[in-house]
HTML snippet that shows the backbone in 3Dmol.js (N, CA, C, O; Angstrom):
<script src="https://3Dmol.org/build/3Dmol-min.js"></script>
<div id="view" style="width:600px;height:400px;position:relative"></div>
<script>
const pdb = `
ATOM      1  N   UNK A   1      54.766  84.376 127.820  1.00  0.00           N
ATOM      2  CA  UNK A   1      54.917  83.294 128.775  1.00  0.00           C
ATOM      3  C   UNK A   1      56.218  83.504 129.538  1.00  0.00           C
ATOM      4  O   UNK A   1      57.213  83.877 128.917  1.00  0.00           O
ATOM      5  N   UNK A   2      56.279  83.218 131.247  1.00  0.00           N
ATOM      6  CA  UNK A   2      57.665  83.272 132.148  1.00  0.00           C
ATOM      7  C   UNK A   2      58.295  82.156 131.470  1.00  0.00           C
ATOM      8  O   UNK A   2      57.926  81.260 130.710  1.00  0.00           O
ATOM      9  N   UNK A   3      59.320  82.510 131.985  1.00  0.00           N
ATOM     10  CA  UNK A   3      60.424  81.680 132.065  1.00  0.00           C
ATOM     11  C   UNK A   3      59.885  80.387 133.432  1.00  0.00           C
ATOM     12  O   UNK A   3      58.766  80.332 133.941  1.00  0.00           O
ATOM     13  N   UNK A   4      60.692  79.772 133.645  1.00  0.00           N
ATOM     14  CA  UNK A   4      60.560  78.245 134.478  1.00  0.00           C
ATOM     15  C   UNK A   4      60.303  78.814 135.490  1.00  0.00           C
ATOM     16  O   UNK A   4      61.357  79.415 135.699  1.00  0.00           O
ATOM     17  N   UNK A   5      59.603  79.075 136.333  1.00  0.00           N
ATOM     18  CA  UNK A   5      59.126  79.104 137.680  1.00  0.00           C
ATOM     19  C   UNK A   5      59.439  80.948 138.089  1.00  0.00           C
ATOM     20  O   UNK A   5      59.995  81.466 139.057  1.00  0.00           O
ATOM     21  N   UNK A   6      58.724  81.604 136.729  1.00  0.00           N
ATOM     22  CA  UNK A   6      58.726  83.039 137.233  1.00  0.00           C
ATOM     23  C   UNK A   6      57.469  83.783 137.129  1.00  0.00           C
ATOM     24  O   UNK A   6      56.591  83.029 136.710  1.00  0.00           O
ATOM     25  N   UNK A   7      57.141  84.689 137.296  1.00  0.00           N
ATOM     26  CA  UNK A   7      56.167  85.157 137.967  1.00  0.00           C
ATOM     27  C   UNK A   7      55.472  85.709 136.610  1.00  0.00           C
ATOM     28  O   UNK A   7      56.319  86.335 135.973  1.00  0.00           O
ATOM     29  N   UNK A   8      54.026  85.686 135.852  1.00  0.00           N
ATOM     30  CA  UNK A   8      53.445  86.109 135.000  1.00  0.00           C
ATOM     31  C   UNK A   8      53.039  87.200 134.967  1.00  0.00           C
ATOM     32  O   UNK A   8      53.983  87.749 135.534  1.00  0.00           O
ATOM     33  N   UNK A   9      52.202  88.160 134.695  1.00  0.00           N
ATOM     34  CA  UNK A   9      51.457  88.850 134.889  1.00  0.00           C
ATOM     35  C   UNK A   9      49.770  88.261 135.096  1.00  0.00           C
ATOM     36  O   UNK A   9      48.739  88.922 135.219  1.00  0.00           O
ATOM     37  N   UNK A  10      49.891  87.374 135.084  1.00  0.00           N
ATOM     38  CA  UNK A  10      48.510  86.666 135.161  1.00  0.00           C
ATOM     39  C   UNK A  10      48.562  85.367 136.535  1.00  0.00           C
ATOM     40  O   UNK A  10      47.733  84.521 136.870  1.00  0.00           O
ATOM     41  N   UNK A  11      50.015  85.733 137.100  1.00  0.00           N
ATOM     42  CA  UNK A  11      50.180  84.906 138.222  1.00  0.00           C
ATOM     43  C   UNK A  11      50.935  83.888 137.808  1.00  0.00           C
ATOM     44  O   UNK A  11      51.239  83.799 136.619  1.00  0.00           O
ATOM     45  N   UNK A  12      51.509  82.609 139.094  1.00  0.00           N
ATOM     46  CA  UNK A  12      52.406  81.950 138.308  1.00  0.00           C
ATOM     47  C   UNK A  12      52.132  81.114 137.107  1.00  0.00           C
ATOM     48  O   UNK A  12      50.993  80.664 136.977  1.00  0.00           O
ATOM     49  N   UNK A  13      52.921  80.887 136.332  1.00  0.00           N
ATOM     50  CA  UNK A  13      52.814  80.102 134.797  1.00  0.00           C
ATOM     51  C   UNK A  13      52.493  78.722 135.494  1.00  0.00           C
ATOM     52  O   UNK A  13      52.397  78.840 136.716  1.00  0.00           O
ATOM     53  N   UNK A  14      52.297  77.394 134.996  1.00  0.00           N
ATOM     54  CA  UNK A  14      52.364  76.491 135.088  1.00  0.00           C
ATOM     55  C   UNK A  14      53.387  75.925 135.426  1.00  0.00           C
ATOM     56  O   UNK A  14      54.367  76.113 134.704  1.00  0.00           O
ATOM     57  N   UNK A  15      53.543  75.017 136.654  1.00  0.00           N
ATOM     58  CA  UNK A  15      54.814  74.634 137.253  1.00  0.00           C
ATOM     59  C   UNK A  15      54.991  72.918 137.720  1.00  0.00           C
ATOM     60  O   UNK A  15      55.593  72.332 138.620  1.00  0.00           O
ATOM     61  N   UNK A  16      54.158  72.529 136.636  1.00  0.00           N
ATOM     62  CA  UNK A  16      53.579  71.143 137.218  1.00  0.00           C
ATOM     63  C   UNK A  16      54.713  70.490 136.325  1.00  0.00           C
ATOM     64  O   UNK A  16      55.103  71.081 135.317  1.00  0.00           O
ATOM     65  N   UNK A  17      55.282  69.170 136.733  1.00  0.00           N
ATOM     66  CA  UNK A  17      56.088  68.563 136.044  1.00  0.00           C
ATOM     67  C   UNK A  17      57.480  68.996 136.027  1.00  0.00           C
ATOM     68  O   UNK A  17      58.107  69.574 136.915  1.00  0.00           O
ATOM     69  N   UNK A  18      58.029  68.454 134.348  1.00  0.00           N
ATOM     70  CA  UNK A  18      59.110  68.909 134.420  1.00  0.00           C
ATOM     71  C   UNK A  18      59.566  70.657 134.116  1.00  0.00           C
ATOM     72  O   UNK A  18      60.631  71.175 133.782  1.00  0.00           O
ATOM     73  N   UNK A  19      58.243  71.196 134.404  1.00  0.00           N
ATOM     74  CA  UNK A  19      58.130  72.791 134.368  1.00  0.00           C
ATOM     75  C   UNK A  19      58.690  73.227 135.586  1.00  0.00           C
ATOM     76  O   UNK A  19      59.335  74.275 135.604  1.00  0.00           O
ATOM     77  N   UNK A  20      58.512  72.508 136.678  1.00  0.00           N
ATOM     78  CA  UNK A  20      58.390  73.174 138.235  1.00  0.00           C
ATOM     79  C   UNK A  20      60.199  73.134 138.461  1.00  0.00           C
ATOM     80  O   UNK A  20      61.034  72.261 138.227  1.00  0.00           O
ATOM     81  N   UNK A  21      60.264  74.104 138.855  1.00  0.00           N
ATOM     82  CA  UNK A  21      62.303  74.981 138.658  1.00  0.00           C
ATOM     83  C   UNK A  21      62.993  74.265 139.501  1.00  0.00           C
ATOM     84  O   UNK A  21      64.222  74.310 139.557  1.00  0.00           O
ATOM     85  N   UNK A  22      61.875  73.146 140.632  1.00  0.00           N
ATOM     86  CA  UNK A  22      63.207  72.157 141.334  1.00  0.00           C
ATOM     87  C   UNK A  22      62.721  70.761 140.914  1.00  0.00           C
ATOM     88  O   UNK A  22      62.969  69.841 141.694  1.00  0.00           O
ATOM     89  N   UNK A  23      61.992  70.464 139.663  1.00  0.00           N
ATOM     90  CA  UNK A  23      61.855  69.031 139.266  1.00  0.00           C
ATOM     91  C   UNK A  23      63.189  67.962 138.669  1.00  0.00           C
ATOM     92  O   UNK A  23      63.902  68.320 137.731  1.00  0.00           O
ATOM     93  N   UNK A  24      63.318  67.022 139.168  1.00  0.00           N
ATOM     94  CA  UNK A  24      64.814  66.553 138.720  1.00  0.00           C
ATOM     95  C   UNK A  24      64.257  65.261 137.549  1.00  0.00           C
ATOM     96  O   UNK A  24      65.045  65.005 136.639  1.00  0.00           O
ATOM     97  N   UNK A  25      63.140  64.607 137.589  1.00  0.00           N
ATOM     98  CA  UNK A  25      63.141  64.460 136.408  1.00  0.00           C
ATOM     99  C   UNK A  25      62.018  64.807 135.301  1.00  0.00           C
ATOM    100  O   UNK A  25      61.211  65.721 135.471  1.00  0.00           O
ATOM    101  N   UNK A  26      62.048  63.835 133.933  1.00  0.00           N
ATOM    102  CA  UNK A  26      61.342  64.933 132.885  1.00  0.00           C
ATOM    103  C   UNK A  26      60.398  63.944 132.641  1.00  0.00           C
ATOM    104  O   UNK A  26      60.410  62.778 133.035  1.00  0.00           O
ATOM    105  N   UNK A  27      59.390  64.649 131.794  1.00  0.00           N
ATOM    106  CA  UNK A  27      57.861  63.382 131.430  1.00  0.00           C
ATOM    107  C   UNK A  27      58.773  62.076 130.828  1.00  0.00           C
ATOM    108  O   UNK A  27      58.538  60.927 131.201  1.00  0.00           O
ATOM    109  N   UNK A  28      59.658  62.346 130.017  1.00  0.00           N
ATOM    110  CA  UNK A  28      60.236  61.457 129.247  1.00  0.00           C
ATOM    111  C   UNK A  28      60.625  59.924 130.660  1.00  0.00           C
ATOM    112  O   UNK A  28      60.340  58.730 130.567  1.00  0.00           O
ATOM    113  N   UNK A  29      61.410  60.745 131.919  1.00  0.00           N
ATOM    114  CA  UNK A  29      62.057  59.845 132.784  1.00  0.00           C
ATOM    115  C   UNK A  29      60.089  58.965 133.572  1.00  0.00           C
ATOM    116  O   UNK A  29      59.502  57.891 133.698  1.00  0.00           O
ATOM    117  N   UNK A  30      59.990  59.962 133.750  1.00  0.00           N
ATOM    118  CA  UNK A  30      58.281  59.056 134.411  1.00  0.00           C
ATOM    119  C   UNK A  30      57.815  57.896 132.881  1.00  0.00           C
ATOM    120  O   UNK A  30      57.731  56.673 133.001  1.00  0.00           O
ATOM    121  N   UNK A  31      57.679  58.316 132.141  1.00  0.00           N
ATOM    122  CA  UNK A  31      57.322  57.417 131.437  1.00  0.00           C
ATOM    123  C   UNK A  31      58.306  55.850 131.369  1.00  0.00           C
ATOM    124  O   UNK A  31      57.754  54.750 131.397  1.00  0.00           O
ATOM    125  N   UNK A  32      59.632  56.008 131.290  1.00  0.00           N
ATOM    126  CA  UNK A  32      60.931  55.390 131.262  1.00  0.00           C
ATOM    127  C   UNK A  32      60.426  54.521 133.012  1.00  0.00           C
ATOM    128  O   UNK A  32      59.948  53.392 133.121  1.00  0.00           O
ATOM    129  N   UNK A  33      60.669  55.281 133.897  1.00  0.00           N
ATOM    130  CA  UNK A  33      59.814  54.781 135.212  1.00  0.00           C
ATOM    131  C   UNK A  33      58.776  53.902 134.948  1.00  0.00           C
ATOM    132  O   UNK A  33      58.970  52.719 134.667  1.00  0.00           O
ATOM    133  N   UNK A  34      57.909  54.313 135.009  1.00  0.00           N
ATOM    134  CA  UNK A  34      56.607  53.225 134.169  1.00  0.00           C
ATOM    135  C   UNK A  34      56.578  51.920 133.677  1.00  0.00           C
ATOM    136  O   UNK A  34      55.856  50.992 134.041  1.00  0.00           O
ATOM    137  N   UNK A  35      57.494  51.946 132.752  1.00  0.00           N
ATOM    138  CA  UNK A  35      58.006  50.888 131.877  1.00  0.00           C
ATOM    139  C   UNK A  35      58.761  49.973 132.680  1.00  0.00           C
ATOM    140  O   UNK A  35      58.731  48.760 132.472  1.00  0.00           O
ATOM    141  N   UNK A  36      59.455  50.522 133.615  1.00  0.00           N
ATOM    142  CA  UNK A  36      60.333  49.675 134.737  1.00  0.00           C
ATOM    143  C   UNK A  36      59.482  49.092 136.073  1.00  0.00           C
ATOM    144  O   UNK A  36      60.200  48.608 136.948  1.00  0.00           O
ATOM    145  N   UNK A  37      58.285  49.087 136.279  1.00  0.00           N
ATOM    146  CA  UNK A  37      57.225  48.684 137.204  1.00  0.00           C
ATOM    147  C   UNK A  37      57.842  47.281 137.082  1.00  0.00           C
ATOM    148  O   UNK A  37      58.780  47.184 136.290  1.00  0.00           O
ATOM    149  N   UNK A  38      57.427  46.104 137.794  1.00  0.00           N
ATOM    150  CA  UNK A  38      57.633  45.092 137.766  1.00  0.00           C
ATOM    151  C   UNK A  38      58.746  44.048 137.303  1.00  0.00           C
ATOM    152  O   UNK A  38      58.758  42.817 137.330  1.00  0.00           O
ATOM    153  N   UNK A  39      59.743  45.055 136.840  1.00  0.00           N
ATOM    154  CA  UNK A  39      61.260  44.481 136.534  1.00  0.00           C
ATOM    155  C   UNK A  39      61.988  44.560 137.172  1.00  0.00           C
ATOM    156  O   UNK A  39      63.027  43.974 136.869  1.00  0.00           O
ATOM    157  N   UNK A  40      61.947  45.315 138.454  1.00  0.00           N
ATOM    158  CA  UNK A  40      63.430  45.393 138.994  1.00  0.00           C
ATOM    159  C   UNK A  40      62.597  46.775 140.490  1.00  0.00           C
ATOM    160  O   UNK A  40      61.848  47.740 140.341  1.00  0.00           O
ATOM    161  N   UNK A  41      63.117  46.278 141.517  1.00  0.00           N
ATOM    162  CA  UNK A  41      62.831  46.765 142.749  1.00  0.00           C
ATOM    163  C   UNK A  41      62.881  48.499 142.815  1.00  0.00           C
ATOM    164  O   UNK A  41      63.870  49.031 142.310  1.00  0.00           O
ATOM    165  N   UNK A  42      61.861  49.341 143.412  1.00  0.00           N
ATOM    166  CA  UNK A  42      61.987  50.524 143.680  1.00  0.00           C
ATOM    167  C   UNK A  42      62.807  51.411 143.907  1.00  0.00           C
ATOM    168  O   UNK A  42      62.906  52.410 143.195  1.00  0.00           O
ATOM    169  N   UNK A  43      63.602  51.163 145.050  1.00  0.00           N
ATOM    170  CA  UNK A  43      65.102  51.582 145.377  1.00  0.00           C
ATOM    171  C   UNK A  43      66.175  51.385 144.280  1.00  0.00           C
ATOM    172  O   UNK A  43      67.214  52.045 144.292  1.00  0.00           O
ATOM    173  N   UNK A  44      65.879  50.393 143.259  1.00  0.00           N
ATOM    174  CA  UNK A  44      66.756  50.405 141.882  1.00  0.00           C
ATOM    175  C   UNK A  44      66.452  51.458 141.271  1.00  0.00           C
ATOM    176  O   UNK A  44      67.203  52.413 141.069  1.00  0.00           O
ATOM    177  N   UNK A  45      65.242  51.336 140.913  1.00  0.00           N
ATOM    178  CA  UNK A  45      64.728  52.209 139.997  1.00  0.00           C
ATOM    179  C   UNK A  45      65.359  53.685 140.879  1.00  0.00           C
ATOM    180  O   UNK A  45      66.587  53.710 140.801  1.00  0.00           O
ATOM    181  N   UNK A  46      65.113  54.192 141.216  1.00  0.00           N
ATOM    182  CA  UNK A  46      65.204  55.077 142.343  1.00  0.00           C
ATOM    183  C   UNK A  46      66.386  55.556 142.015  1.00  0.00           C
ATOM    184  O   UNK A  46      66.482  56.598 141.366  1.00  0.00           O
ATOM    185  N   UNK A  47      67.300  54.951 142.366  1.00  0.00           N
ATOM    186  CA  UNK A  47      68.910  54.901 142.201  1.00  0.00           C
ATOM    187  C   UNK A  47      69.246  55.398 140.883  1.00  0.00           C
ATOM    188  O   UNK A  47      69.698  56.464 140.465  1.00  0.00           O
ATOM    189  N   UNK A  48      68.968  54.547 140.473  1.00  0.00           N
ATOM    190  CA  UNK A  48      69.049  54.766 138.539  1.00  0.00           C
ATOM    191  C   UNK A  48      68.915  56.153 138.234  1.00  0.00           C
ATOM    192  O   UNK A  48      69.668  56.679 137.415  1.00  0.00           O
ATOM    193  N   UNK A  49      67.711  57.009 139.027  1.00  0.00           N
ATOM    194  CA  UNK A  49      67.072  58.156 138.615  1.00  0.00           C
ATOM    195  C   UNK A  49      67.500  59.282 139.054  1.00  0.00           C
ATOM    196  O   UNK A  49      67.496  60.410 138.559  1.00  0.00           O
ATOM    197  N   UNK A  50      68.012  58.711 140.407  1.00  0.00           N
ATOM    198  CA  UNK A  50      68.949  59.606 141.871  1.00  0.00           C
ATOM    199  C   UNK A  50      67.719  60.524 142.559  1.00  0.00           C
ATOM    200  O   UNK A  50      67.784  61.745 142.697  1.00  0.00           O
ATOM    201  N   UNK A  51      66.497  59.616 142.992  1.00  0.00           N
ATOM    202  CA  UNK A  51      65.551  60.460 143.241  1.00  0.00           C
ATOM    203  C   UNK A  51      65.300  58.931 144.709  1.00  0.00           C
ATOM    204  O   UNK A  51      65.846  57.829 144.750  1.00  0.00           O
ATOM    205  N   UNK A  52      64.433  59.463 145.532  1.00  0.00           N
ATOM    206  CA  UNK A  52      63.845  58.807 146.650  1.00  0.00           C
ATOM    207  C   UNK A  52      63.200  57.675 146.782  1.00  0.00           C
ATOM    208  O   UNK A  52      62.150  58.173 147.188  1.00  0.00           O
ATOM    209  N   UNK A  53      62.937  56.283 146.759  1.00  0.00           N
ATOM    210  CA  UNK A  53      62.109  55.173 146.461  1.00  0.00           C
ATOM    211  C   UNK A  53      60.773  55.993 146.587  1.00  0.00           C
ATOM    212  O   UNK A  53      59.989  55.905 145.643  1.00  0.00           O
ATOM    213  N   UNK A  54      60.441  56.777 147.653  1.00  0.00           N
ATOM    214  CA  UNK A  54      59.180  57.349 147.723  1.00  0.00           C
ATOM    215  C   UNK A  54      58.650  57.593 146.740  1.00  0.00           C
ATOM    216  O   UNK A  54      57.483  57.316 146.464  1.00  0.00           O
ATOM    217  N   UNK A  55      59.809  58.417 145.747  1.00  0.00           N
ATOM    218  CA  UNK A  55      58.987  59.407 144.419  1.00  0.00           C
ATOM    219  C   UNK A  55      58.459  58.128 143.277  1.00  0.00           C
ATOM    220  O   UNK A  55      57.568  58.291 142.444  1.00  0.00           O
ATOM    221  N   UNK A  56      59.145  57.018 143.454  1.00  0.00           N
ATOM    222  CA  UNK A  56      59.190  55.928 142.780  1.00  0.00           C
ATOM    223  C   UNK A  56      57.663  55.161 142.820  1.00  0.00           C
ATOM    224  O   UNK A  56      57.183  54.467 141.924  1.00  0.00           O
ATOM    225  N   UNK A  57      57.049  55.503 144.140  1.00  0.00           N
ATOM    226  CA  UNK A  57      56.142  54.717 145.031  1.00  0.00           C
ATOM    227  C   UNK A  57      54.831  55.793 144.528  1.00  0.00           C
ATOM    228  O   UNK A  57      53.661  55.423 144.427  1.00  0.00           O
ATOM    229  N   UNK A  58      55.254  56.981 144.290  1.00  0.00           N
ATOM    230  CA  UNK A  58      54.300  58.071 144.152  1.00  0.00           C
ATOM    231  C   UNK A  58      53.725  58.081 142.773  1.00  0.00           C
ATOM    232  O   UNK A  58      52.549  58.311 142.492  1.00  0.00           O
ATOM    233  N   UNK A  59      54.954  57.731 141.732  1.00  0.00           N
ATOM    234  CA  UNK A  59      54.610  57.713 140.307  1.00  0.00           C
ATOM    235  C   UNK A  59      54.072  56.497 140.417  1.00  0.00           C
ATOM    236  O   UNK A  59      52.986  56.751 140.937  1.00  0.00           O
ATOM    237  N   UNK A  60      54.121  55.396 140.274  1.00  0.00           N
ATOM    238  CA  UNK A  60      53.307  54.367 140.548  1.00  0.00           C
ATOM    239  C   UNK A  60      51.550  54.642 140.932  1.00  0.00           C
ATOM    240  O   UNK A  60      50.534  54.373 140.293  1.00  0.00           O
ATOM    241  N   UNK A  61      51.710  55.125 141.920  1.00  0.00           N
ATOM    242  CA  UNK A  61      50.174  55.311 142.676  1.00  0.00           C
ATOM    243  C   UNK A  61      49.454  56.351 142.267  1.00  0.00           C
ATOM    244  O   UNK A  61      48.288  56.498 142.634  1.00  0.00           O
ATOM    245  N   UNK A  62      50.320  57.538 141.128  1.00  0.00           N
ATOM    246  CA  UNK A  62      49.937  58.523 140.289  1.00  0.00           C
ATOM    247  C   UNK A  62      49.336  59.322 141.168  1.00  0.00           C
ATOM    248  O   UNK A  62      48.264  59.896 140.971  1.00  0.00           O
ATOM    249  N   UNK A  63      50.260  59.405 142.535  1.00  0.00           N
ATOM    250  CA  UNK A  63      49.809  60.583 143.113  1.00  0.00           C
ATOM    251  C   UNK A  63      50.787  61.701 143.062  1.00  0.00           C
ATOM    252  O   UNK A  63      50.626  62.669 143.806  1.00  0.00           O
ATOM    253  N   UNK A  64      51.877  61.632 142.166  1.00  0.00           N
ATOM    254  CA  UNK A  64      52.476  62.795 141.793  1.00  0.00           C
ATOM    255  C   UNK A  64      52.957  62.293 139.895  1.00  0.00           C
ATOM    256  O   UNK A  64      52.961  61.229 139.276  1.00  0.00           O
ATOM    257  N   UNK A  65      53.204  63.326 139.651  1.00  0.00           N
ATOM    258  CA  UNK A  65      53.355  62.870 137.544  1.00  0.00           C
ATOM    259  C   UNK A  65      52.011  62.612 137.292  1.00  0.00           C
ATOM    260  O   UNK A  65      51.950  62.379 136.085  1.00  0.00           O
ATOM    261  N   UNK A  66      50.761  62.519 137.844  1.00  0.00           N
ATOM    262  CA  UNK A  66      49.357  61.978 137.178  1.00  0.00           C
ATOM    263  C   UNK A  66      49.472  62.386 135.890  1.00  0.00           C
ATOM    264  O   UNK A  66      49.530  61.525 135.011  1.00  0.00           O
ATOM    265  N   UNK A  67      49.518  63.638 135.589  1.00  0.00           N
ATOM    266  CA  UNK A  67      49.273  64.064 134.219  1.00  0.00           C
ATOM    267  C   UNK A  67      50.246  63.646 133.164  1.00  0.00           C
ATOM    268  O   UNK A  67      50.035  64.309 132.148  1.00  0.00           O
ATOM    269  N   UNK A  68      51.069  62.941 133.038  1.00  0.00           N
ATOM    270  CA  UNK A  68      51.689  61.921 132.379  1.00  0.00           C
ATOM    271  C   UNK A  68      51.249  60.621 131.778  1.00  0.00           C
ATOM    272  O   UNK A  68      51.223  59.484 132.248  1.00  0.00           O
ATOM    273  N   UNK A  69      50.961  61.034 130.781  1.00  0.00           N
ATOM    274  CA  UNK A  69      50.393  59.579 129.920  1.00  0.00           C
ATOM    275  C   UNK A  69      51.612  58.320 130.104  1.00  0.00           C
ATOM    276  O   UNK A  69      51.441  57.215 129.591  1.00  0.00           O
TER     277      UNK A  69
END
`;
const viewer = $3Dmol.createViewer("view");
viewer.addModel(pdb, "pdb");
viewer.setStyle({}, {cartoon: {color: "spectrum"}});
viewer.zoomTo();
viewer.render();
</script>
């Protein structure tokens, strides 16, 4: 198996999540996210994480992290 975002012999490894070599946070923080839905405004959350209200808006709508229980 590559290392974090290097090249396989079978093509790239898996880069989804906190695998992908410019992800800033980890399944652990999406889940932590999650838990913070309805307590406290997006841009908090956001802040807290040092990531974009967007990405905040995205995990929510599980159109990015889906594969995160």
């Amino acid at each position: 198996m590559g290392t974090k975002g290097s090249l396989s012999l079978r093509g790239w490894e898996s880069s989804r999540g906190e695998n992908h070599r410019t992800a800033k946070l980890t399944d652990d923080d999406v889940r932590q996210i999650r838990r913070l839905f309805g307590t406290m405004p997006h841009k908090d959350i956001a802040a807290k994480f040092g990531v974009h209200k967007s990405v905040i808006s995205h995990i929510k709508t599980r159109k990015r992290w889906s594969h995160v229980v």
